[in-house]
C-alpha positions in Angstrom: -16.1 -60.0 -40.6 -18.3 -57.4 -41.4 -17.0 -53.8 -40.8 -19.5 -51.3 -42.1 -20.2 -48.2 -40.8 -23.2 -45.5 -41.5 -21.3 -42.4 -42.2 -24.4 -40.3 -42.2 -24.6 -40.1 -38.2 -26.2 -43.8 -37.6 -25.3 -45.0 -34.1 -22.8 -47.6 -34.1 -22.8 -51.1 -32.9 -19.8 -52.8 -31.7 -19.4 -56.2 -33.6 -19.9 -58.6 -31.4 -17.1 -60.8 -33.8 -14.4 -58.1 -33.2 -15.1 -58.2 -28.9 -14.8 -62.0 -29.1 -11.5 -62.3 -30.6 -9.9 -59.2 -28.4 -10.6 -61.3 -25.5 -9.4 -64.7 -27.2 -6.0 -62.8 -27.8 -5.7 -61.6 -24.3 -6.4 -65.2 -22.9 -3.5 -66.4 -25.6 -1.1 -63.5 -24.4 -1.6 -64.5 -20.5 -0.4 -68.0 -21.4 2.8 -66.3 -23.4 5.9 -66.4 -22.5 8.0 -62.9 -21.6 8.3 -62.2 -25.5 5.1 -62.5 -26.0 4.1 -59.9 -23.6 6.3 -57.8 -24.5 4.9 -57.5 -28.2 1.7 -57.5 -26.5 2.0 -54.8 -24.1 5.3 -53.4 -24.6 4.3 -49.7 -22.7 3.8 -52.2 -19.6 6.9 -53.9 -20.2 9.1 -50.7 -20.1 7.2 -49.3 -16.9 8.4 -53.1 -15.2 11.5 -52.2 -16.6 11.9 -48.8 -16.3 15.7 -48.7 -13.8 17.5 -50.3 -16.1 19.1 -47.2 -18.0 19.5 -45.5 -14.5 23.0 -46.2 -13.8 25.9 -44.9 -11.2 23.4 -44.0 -7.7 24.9 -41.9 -5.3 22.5 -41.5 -2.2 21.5 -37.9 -1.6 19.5 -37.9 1.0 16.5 -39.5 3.2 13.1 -38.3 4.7 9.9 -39.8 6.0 8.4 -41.0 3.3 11.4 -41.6 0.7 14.9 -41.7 0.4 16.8 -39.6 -2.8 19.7 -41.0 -4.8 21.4 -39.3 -7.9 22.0 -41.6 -10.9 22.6 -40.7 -14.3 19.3 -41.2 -17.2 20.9 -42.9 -20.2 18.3 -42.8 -22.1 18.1 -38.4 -21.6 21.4 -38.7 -21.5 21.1 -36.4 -18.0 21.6 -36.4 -14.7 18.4 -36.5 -12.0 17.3 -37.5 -9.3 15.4 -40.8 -7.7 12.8 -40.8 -5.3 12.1 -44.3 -4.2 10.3 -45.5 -1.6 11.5 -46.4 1.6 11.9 -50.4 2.2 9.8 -50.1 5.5 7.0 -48.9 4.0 4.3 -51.3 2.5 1.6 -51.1 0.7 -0.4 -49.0 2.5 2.1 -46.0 1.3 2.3 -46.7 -1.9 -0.7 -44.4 -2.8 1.1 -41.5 -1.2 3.9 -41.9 -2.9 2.0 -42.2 -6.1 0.0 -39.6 -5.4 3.0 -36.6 -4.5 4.8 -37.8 -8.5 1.5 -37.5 -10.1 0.6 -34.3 -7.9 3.8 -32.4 -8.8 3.9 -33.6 -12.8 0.3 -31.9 -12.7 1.8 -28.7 -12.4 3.9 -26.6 -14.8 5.9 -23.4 -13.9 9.3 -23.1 -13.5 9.4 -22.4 -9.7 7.8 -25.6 -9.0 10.4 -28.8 -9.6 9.8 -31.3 -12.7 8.6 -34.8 -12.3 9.9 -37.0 -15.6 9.1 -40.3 -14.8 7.0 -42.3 -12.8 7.2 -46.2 -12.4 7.7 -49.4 -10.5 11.7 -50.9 -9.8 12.7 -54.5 -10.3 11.5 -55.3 -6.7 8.1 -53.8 -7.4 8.3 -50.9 -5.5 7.3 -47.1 -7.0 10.1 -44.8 -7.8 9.9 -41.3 -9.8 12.7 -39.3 -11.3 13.3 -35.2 -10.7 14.9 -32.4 -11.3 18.2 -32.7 -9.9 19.7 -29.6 -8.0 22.2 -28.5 -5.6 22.6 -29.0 -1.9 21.7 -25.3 -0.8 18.1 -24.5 0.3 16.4 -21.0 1.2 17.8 -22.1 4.8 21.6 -21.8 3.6 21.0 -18.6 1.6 19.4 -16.8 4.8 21.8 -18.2 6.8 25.1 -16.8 4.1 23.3 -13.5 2.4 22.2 -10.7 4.2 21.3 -9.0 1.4 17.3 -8.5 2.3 16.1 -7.6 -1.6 17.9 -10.7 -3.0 16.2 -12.8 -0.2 12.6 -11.2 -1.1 12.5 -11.8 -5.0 13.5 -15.4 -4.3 10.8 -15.0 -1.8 8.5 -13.3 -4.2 9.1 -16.9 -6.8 8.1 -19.1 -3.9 4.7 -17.0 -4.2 4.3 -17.1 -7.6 4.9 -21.0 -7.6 2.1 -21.1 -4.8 0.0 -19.0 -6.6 0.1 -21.4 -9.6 -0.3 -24.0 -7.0 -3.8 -22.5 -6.0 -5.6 -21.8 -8.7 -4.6 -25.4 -9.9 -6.4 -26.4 -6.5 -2.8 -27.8 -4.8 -1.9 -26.7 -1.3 1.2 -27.7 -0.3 0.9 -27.7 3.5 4.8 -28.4 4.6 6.5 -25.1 3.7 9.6 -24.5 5.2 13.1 -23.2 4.4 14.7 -26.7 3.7 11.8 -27.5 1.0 12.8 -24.7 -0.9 15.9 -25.0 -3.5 18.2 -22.5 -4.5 20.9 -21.8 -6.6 23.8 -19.6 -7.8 21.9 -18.4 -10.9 18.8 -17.4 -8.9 16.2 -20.2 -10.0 13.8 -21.1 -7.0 12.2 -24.2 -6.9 9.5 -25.4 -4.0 10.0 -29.2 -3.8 8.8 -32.3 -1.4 5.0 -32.2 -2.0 4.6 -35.1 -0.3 1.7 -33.7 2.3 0.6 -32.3 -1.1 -3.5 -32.1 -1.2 -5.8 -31.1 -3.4 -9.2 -28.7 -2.0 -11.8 -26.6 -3.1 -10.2 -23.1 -4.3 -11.5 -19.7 -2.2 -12.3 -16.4 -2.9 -11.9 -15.8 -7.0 -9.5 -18.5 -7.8 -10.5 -20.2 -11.0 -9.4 -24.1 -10.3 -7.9 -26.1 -12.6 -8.4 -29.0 -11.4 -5.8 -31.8 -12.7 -6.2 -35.2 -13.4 -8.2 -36.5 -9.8 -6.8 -39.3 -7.6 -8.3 -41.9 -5.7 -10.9 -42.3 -3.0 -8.0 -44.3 -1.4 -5.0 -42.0 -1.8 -7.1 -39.1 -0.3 -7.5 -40.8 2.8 -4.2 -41.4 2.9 -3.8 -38.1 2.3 -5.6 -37.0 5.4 -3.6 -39.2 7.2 0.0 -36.9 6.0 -1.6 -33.8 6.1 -1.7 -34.0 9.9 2.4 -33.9 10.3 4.0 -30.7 8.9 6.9 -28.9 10.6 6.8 -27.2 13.9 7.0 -23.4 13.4 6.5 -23.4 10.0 2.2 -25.2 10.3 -0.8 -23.2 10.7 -2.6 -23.8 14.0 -5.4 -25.3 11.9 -2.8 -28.3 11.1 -2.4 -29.2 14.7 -5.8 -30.1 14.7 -7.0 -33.3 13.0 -10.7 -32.4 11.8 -9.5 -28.8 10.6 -10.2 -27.6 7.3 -7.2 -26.7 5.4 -6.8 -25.0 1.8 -4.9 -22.5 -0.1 -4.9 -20.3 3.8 -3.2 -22.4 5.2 0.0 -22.1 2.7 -0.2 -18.4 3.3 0.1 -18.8 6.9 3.1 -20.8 6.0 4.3 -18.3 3.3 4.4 -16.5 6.2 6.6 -17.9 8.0 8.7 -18.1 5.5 9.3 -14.2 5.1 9.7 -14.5 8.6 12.4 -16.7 8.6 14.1 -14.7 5.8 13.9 -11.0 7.6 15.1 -12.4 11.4 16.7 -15.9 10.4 14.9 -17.6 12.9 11.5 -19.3 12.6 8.5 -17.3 14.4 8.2 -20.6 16.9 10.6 -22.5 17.9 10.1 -26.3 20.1 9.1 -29.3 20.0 5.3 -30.0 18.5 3.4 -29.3 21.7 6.0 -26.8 22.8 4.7 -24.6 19.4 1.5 -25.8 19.6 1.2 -24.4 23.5 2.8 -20.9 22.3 0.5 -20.6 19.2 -2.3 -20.8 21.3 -1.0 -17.6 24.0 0.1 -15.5 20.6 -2.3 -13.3 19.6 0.0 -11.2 16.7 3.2 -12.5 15.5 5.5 -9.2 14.8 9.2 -9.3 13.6 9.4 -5.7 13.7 8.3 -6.0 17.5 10.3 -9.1 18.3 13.8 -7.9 17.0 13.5 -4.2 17.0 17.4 -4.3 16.4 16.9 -5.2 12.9 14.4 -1.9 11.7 12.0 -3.9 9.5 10.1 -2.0 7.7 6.3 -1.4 8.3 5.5 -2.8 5.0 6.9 -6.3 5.8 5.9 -6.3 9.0 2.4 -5.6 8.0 2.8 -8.8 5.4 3.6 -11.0 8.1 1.2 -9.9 10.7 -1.8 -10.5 8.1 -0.5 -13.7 6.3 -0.1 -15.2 10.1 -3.2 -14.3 11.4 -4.5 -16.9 13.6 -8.1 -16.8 12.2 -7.7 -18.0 8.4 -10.3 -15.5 7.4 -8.1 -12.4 8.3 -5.0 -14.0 5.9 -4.4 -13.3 2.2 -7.3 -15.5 0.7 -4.3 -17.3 -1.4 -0.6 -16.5 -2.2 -0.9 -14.4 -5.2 -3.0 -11.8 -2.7 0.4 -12.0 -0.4 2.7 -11.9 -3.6 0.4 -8.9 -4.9 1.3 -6.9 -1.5 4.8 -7.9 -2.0 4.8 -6.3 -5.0 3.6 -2.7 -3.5 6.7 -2.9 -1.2 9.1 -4.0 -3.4 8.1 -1.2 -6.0 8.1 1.5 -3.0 4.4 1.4 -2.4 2.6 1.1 0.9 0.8 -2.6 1.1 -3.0 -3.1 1.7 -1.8 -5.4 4.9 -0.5 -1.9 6.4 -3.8 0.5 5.5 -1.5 3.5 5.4 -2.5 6.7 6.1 -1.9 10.2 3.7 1.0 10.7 5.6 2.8 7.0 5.1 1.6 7.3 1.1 3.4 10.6 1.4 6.4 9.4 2.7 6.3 6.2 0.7 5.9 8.4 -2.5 9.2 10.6 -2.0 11.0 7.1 -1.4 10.1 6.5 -5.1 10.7 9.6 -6.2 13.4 11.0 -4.6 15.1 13.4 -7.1 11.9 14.6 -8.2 10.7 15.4 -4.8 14.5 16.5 -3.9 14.4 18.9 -6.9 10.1 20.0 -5.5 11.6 20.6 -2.0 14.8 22.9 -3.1 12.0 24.9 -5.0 10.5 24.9 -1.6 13.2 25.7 0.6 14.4 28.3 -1.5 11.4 30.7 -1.9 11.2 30.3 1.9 8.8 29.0 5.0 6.6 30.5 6.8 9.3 29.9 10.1 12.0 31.9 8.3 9.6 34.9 7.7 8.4 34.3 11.4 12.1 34.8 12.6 12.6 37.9 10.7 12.3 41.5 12.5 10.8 44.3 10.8 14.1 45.8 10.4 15.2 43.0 8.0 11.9 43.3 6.0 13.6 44.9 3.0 16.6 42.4 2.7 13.7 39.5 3.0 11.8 41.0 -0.1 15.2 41.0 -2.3 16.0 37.3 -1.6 12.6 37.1 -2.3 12.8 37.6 -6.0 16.4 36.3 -6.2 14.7 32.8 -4.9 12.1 33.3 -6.9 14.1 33.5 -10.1 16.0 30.5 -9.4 12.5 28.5 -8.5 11.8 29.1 -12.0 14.9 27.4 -13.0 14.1 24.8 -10.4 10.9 24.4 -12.2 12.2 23.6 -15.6 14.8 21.3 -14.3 11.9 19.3 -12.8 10.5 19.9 -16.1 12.9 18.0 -18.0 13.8 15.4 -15.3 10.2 14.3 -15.4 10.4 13.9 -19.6 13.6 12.2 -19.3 12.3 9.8 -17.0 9.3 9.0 -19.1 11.6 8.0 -21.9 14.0 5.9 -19.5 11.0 4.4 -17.6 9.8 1.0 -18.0 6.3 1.9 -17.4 3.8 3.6 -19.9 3.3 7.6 -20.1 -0.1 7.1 -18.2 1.4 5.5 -15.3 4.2 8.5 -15.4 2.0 10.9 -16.2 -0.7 9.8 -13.2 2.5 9.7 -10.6 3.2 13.2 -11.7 -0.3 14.4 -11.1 -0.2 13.1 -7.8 3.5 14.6 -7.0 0.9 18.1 -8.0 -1.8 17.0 -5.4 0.7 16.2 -2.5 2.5 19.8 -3.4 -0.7 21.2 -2.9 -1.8 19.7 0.4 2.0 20.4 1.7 2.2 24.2 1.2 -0.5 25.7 -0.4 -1.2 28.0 2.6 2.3 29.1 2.8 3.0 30.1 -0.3 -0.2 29.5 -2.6 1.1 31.9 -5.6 4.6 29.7 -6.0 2.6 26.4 -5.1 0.0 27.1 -7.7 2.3 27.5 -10.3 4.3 24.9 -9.9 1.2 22.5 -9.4 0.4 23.7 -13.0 3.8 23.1 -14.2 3.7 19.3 -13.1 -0.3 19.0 -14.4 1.0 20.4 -17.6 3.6 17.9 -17.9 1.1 15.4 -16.9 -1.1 16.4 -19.7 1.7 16.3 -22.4 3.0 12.4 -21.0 -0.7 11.5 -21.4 -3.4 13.7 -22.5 -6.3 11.5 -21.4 -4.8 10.7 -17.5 -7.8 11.5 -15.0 -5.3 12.4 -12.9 -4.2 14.8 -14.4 -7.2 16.7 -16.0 -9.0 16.5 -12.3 -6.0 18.7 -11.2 -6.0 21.1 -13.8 -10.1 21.2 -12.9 -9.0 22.1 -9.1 -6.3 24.6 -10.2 -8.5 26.4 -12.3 -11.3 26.2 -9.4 -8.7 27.4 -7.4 -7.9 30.4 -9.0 -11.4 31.1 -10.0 -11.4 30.2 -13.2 -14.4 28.3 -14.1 -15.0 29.0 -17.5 -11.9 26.9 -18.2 -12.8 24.3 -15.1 -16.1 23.7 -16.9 -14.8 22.7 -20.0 -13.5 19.2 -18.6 -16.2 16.9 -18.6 -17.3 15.0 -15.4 -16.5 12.1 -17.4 -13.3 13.1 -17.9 -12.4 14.0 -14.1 -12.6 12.3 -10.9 -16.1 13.7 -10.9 -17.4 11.9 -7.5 -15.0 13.2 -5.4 -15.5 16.9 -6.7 -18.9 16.8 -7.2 -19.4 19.5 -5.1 -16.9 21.7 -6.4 -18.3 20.9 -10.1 -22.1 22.5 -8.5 -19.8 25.4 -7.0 -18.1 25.9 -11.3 -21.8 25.7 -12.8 -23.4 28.3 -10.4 -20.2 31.1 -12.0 -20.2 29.8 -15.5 -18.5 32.9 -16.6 -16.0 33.7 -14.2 -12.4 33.1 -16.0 -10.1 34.7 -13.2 -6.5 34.5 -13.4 -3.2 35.7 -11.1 -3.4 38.6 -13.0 -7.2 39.3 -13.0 -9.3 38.8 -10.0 -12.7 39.1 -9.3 -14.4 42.0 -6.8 -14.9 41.8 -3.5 -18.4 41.2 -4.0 -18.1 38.6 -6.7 -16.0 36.8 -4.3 -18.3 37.3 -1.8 -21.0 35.7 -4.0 -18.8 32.8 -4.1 -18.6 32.1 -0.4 -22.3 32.4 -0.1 -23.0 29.4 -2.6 -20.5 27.2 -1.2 -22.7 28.1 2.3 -26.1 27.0 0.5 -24.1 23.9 -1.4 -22.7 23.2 2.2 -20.4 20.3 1.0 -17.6 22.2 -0.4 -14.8 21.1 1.2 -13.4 23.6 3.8 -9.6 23.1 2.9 -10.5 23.7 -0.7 -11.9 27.3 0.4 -9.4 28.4 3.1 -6.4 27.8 -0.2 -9.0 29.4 -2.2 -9.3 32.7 0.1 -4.9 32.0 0.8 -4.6 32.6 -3.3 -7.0 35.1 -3.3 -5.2 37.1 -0.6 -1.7 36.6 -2.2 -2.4 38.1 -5.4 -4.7 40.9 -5.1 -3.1 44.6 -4.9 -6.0 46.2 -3.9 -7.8 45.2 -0.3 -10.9 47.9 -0.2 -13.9 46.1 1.4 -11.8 43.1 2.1 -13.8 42.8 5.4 -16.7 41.5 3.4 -14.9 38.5 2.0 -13.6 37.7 5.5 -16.5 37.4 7.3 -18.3 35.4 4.1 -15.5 32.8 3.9 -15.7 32.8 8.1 -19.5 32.4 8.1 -19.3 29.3 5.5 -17.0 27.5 8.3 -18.3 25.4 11.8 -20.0 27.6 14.3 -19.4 31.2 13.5 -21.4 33.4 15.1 -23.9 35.5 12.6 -23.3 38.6 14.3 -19.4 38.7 14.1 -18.1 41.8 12.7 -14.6 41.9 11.3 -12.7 44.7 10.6 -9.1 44.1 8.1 -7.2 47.3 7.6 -3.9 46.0 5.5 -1.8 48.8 5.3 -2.2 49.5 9.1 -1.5 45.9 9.6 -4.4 45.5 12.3 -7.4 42.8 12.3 -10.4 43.2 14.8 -12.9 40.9 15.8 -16.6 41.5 17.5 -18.7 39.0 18.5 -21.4 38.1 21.5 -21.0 34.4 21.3 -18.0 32.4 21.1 -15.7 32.4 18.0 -13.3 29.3 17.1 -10.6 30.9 14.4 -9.3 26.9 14.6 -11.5 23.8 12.0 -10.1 21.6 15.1 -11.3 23.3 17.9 -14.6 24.1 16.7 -15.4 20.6 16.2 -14.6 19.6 19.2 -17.3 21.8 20.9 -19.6 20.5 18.7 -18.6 16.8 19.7 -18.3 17.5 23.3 -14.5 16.9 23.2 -12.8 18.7 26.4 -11.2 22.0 25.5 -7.6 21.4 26.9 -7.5 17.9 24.9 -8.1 19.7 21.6 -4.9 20.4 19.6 -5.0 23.5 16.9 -3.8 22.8 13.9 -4.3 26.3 12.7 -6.0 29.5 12.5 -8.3 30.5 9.6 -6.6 33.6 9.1 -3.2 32.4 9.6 -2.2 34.0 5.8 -3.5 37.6 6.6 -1.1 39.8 7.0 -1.4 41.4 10.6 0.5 42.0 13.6 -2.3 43.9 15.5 -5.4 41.6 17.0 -8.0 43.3 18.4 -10.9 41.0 20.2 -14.0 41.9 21.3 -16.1 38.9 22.3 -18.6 38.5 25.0 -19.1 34.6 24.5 -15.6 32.3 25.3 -12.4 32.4 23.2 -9.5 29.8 23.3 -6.0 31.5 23.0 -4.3 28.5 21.2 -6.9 28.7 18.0 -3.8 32.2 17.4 -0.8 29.5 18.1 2.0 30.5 15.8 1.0 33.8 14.5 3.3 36.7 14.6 1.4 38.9 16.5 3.1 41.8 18.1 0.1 43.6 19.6 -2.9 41.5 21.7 -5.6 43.1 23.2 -7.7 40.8 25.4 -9.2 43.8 27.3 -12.8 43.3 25.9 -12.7 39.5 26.1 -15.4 38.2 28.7 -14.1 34.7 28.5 -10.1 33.7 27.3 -9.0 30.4 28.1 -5.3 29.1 28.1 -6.3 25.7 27.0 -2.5 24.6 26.4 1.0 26.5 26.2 0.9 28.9 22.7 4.2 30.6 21.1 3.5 33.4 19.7 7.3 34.7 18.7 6.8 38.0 17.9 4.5 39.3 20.7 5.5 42.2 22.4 2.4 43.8 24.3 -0.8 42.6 26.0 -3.8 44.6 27.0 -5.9 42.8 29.8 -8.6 43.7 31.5 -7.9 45.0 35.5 -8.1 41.4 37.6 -8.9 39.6 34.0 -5.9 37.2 34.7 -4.0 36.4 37.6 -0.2 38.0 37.6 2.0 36.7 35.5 -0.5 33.8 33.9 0.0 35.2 30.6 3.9 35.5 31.0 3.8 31.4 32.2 1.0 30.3 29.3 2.9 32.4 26.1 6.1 31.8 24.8 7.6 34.6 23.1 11.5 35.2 21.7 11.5 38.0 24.0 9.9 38.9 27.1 6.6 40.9 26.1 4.8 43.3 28.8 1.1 43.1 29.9 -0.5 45.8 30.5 -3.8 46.8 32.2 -6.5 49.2 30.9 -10.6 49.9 31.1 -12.0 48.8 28.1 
């Protein structure tokens, strides 16, 4: 017969010789006997065949669907496992059955179990062969190990698998303790897909799809999906017309962690005894439900949000859940919880806690501002030796902290950026902690940790945008300027880089500071910029204050930095006499010396439900107030201050908004019939009694 072909791209035509004798040979091989199909069709004839090298069965164990026998492969020369159909099913199952071998063998990662073979027995019914493991599930290992961080990596696998799972398009949709295998060696294995579906992927999943089943088994399909396990389903799967995809898992997924942090499933019943409670429950809480057990926030967070009873407010798939898994695991705060500064705080000394335990013995040992409260005048001179014996050993303190960070950039597994962008944010958190206490020691041992920063990783953000702020900070921006905005976390200092470029020159250290008037200058532009942060200026004025010698004309930069802040009046006059240790105030309208307080007049919040946080002024040194002001003036904006002298006597308007301590007070001037007796002595909390006196202003 003629064969030819046009190998120069001519389309080819069958020849219609070659068709006619394929069909005459399949009409001779359906008359053969079984040898002759065999040589026909021998990948047919071993798929009829396919039992007979499984030998020795031992039954394992039985569900809906199927029942599972172990028998030995002599051909793989292994033991595995059989799936085979259950005798009462027909027909109309087969599909299923089909469909959950040729689901699974779709997959490949080595959480999810191994299909090896797939075929029809002796009796014609469809069997397929598994990966065969022991008899403990994620239900005997929460049940026998109470050891939480073992439970959550095994936890952690099962989202990985699902992960997989979802971007392949596969939902599972009957996750539950018993469907997960475990063993000694800590492999992990999700298993019994047999309400397995496939669906259109969410959010930024990039499907896979595998090899698509028929019309027929998907309707079938439909038929499985609407079973699941009470307490462990998604209240979408109780009802029939739902949509269900990769959500619905992580509502499961849910459950799951659940399960592994109380032992106990979140419902528990018969179907419409879990199906009536899911309806009432409007957050499912473990920390709430067994309070005995002090979850953490974290968890409790992860299981709130993956068991939300609107699918939209879950993880969109489980690698999102797996992702937050991760933050808690590695002693981050999770997304689920939206943590504030304080939690990140907290969070951050739990991963860091020699560092931070080395940063807070630098702390405690040049002092608080409670221990210098405490201490009399009398005691003043044995304060200022310790003083410089603590400060010695902070230096040492320093360069242990030094070296502790280095080492630990060599031991780490991470990369010198990720060390080197932790220890610029162990720098920012010192700062926000204590840089109005004791800005001088703070400053420096911000710029000891930036500089480390710098030498782990010369090009971390992190790191150059704090060596921008400490240089801001001690008015150096010469050197401030010479970091590029590209080079800095320039959007969130934006207005501190327009505050650098109006003083191009200034290049102030600890040792050199600028006049009264230059600093003055300073406090005017950040008044025309208006967006410089207020925090940044009050630890810029705090530095200011703790290393200048001489405080001539200090009034001047007082009353600038005041007049930058919410609702000072233009006409207050401020008086600052150092050496006397005396501060006096004049004003006709009313003057807030608290960021909180002020605001809430300007927001109409009520006076007594405004808590101080603290006064402007709180780092001058003073123990003499004089006030002077016609318009109204709140007593707890001086909370905390170690006053000894208050005179109120020129005061039109005081107000005791809330109980104040001020520890060292010892006399009050008052105006005659100015307060009722003894509403001072009831309203102030001193260490020892303190006298009011009356006089004419």
């Amino acid at each position: 017969m003629s064969n030819e072909l046009d190998t120069e791209g001519a389309e080819f035509v069958p020849d219609s010789r070659l068709k006619d004798a394929l069909q005459e040979a399949y009409r001779e091989a359906s008359d053969l006997d079984s040898g002759g199909i065999e040589g026909l069709c021998p990948t047919y004839t071993e798929l009829r065949q396919g039992t007979a090298h499984y030998q020795d069965e031992s039954f394992i164990g039985r569900g809906g669907l199927k029942e599972v026998y172990r028998t030995f492969d002599r051909r793989a020369q292994r033991w595995v496992a059989l799936a085979r159909l259950l005798e009462e099913r027909g027909p109309d199952y087969y599909e299923i059955f089909v469909h959950e071998a040729r689901l699974v063998a779709s997959m490949n990662h080595p959480n999810i179990i191994n299909v090896y073979e797939l075929g029809v027995d002796a009796e014609g019914r469809p069997f397929f062969t598994m990966d065969l493991k022991g008899n403990v599930s994620l239900a005997d290992v929460v049940q026998d190990d109470s050891r939480t961080d073992a439970l959550l990596l095994a936890f952690s696998k099962v989202c990985d698998a699902m992960g997989y799972a979802h971007t392949r398009g596969v939902i599972h949709l009957d996750l539950k303790p018993e469907n997960i295998q475990c063993d000694d060696f800590g492999e992990v294995l999700v298993c019994d897909w047999g309400l397995g579906a496939r669906v259109e992927p969410i959010g930024d999943v990039e499907l896979e799809l595998p090899v698509p089943v028929s019309e027929e088994a998907e309707l079938m399909l439909m038929r499985a999906q609407a079973k699941g396990t009470p307490g462990f389903m998604a209240p979408e799967q109780f009802t029939a017309d739902a949509v269900m995809d990769a959500r619905t898992d992580v509502y499961a997924l849910g459950c799951l962690l659940y399960f592994i942090l109380t032992g106990s499933a979140p419902f528990e019943g018969s179907r419409e005894e879990v199906e009536a409670v899911m309806q009432v429950t409007q957050e499912v809480s473990p920390k709430a439900r067994h309070p005995e057990l002090r979850i953490s926030e974290g968890l409790d967070a992860i299981v709130r949000k993956a068991m939300s009873r609107e699918p939209e407010l879950r993880y969109a798939n489980a690698a999102r859940l797996q992702s937050d898994l991760a933050l808690y695991l590695a002693g981050f705060a999770t997304r689920a919880e939206q943590p504030g500064w304080l939690r990140r705080g907290l969070l951050f000394v739990g991963r860091h806690r020699l560092p931070v335990a080395i940063i807070t013995m630098a702390l405690c040992l040049v002092g608080g501002l409670t221990a210098v409260y405490l201490q009399d005048l009398a005691e003043e001179k044995r304060a200022k030796l310790a003083e410089a014996q603590r400060a010695s050993e902070l230096s040492t303190q320093v360069d242990a902290l030094s070296d502790e960070y280095t080492r630990l950039a060599h031991d780490s597994e991470a990369s010198n950026s990720q060390v080197a962008k932790e220890i610029a944010e162990s720098a920012d958190f010192l700062k926000e902690m204590s840089i109005y206490e004791r800005p001088v020691e703070t400053v420096d041992l911000a710029r000891v940790l930036t500089n480390t920063a710098l030498r782990m990783d010369p090009d971390s953000v992190e790191a150059k945008t704090q060596a921008f702020v400490l240089d801001c900070l001690q008015l150096n921006f010469r050197s401030a300027l010479e970091y590029s905005p590209d080079a800095i976390e320039a959007e969130a200092y934006a207005q501190l880089i327009d505050l650098a470029r109006a003083f191009p020159k200034y290049d102030y250290s600890s040792r050199r500071r600028p006049s009264t008037e230059e600093i003055v200058e300073v406090f005017q532009q950040a008044a025309l910029i208006r967006t410089v942060e207020w925090r940044f200026l009050e630890a810029l004025l705090s530095y200011d204050h703790a290393v200048r010698q001489n405080y001539d004309d200090y009034d001047a930069v007082l009353q600038a930095f005041l007049r930058v802040g919410p609702r000072f009046p233009e006409d207050l006059v401020l008086s600052y006499q150092s050496e006397a240790g005396t501060l006096s105030l004049w004003a006709k309208r009313r003057v807030s010396l608290n960021r909180f307080n002020a605001l809430s007049e300007k927001k109409d919040i009520v006076l007594s439900e405004a808590r101080p946080k603290h006064c402007y002024l709180r780092f001058l040194e003073f123990h003499t107030l004089n006030l002077a002001i016609e318009g109204r003036f709140d007593l707890a904006d001086i909370h905390g201050l170690p006053i000894k002298v208050l005179d109120l006597s020129r005061c039109a308007r005081v107000e005791l908004g809330k109980r104040l301590r001020l520890p060292h007070l010892r006399t009050v001037y008052v105006a005659p019939g100015q307060f009722e007796p003894d509403a001072l002595q009831q309203w102030i909390k001193s260490k020892e009694p303190f006298e009011v006196i009356e006089r004419t202003p």
